[in-house]
N, C-alpha and C positions, 0 to 999 in steps of 0.2 A: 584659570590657567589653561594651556593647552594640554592636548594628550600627551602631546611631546615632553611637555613639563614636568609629566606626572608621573613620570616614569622615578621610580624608587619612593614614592612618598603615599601613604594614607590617609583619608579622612570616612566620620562617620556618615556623610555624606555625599555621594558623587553623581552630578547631572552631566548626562555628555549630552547635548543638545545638535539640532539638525540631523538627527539620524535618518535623510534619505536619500535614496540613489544620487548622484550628481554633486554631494556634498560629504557624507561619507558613507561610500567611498565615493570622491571626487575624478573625474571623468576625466581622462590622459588628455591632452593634445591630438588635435587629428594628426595623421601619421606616425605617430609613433608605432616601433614596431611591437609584433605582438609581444614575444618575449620579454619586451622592457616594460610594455603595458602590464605582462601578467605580475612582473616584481613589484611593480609601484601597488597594484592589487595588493598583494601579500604583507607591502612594508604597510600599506592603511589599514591592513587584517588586526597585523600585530599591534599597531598604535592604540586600535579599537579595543583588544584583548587587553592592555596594557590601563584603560582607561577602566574597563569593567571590572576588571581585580583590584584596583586602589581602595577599594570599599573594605573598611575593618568598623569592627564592634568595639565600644570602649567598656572595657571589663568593667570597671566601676559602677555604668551605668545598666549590665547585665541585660542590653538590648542589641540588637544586632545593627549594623548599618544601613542604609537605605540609598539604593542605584534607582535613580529616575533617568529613564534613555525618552528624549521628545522627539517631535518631528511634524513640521507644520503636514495636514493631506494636503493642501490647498497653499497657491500664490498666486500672485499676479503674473503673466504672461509675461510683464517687463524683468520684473524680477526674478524671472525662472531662467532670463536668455539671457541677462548681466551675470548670474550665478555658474553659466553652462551647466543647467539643470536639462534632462532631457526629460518634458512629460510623461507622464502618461494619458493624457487627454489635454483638451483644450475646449472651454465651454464660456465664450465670450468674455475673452480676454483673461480667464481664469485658470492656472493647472492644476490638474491631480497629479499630486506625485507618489511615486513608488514608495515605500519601505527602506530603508537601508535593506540592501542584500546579506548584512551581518546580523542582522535580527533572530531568523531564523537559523542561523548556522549558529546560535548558541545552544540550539538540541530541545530535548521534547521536553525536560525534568526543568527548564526555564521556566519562571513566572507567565501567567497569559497576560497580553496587552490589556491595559484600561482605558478606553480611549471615551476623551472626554469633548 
């Protein structure tokens, strides 16, 4: 389901997938102005915020929930320009891409990344 979706509902398990720059948060249209770009920012903030909190524990089973947030480093250069992804490098035909920039904004008491 999307984050959109998810809004008012729970599960013991929540993947928000694609967490990097250019996809969320997804990259305005060129020209837009800046204060319209900084809201659409804020509305992908809260969608973001909305998707990490769907995470509950099922009393019964006296364990807690599990939030897995992914995020390819790496795509193909076609794929990164069809996405409106903006690299971070480019290494024959290959990108590195950023992080979501919401990663870090979830504070220091956050789980550390496992990157596999």
């Amino acid at each position: 389901m999307s984050l959109h979706k998810s809004k008012g509902l729970s599960s013991p398990v929540v993947v928000i997938a694609g967490c990097v720059d250019g996809l969320l948060p997804a990259e305005p249209e060129r020209g837009t102005p800046i204060a319209e770009r900084q809201a659409i920012l804020e509305e992908q903030r809260r969608l973001f915020f909305v998707g990490v909190t769907r995470v509950k524990s099922i009393p019964s089973s006296n364990r807690p929930g599990s939030l897995l947030l992914t995020g390819s480093r790496t795509m193909t250069l076609a794929d990164a320009m069809q996405s409106g992804i903006q690299p971070a490098g480019v290494n024959y035909g290959t990108v590195n891409l950023h992080l979501s920039r919401f990663i870090p904004e979830l504070g220091p008491d956050a789980p550390k990344p496992v990157a596999r």
